[in-house]
N, C-alpha and C positions, 0 to 999 in steps of 0.2 A: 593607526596601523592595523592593517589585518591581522586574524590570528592564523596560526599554519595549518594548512590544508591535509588530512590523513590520506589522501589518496589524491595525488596529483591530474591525473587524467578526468578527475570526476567532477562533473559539473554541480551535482549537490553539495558536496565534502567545499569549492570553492565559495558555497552558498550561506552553508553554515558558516565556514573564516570569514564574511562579508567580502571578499573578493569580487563577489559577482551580488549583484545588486537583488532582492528580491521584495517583493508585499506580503512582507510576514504578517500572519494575525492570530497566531499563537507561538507565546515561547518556551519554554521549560530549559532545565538543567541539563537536560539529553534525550527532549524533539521537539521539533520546529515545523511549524505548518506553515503555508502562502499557498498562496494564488499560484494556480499554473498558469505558464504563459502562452500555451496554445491551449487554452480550453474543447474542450466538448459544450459545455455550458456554463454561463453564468457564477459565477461563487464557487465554482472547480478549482477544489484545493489537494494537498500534496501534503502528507504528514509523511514526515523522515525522520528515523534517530540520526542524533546529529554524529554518533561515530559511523565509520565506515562497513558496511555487510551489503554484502554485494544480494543474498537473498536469506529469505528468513530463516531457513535452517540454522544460517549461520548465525543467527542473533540468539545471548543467553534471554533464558526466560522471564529474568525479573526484565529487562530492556523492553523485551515484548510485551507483558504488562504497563509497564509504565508509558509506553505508544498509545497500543489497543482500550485504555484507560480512557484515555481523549476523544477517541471518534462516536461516542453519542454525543456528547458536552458540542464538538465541533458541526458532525449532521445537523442538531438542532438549529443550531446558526445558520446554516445555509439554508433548510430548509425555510426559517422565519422570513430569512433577506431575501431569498428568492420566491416564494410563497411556491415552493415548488411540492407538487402532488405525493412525490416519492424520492428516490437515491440509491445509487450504486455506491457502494465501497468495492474499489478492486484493487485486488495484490498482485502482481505476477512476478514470475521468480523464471531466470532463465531468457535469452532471446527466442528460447521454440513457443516460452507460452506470451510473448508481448512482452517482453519489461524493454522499454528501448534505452533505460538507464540504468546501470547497472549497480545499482544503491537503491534497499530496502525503500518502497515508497507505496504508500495509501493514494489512494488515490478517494474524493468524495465529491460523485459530482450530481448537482438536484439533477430529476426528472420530470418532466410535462406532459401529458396526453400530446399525441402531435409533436413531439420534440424533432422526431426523424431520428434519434439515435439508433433505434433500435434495441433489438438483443436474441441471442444466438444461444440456443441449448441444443444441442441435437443428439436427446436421450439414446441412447444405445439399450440394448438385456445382453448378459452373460451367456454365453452356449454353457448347456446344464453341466453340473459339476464345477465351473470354473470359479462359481462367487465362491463358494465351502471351499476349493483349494486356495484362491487368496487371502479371504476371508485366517484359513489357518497360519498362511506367510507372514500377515499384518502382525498376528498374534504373536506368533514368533519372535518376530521382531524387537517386537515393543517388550516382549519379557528379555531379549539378550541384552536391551540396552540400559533396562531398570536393575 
């Protein structure tokens, strides 16, 4: 028997209950890595905490630790089985910035010379004054909420 899903519409949350089938190859007490099923490449894996956070903000910090704890332990692994050159880890949070799923997920997937993936940075600079004024916001910030 399955165990109960914390988020009904969510295709991971059915993942973790076993509802929905997956190629786990790590487990823990609270996250669970497998295989994604539409890869980019080869050994493209998917680390989830196994409760529900739609993006990492919302996840406490020891959860976040005990995830982020795993993904050299797990990179090594891909990298060995696929003997691949290099590796992306990406997060996205949000559908503006790519998350097509709306639960917390790593993503690890090798790299090849020639892969055809690609990858996109398209540095921008500051108009002067604006780094020092966010720069001070960040600050801000970070001291109203400690």
């Amino acid at each position: 028997m399955a165990a109960e899903v914390s988020e009904p519409d969510c295709i991971f949350c059915k993942i973790v209950a076993g509802q929905i089938p997956s190629m786990s190859v790590l487990e823990t007490k609270s996250v669970l890595a497998f295989m994604d099923i539409g890869p980019l490449a080869e050994a493209h894996l998917l680390v989830i905490p196994k409760r529900h956070y739609a993006r990492l903000d919302e996840m406490p910090e020891q959860e976040v630790r005990e995830l982020t704890t795993l993904l050299p332990r797990l990179a090594r692994v891909v990298v060995k089985v696929t003997e691949a050159e290099g590796y992306n880890i990406l997060q996205n949070n949000g559908q503006v910035a790519g998350q097509a799923v709306e639960h917390v997920h790593f993503h690890i997937i090798p790299r090849k010379e020639g892969d055809g993936l690609g990858y996109r940075w398209p540095a921008k600079e500051y108009e002067p004054g604006r780094a020092d004024e966010i720069h001070g916001r960040l600050l801000q910030a970070l001291k109203a909420r400690n």
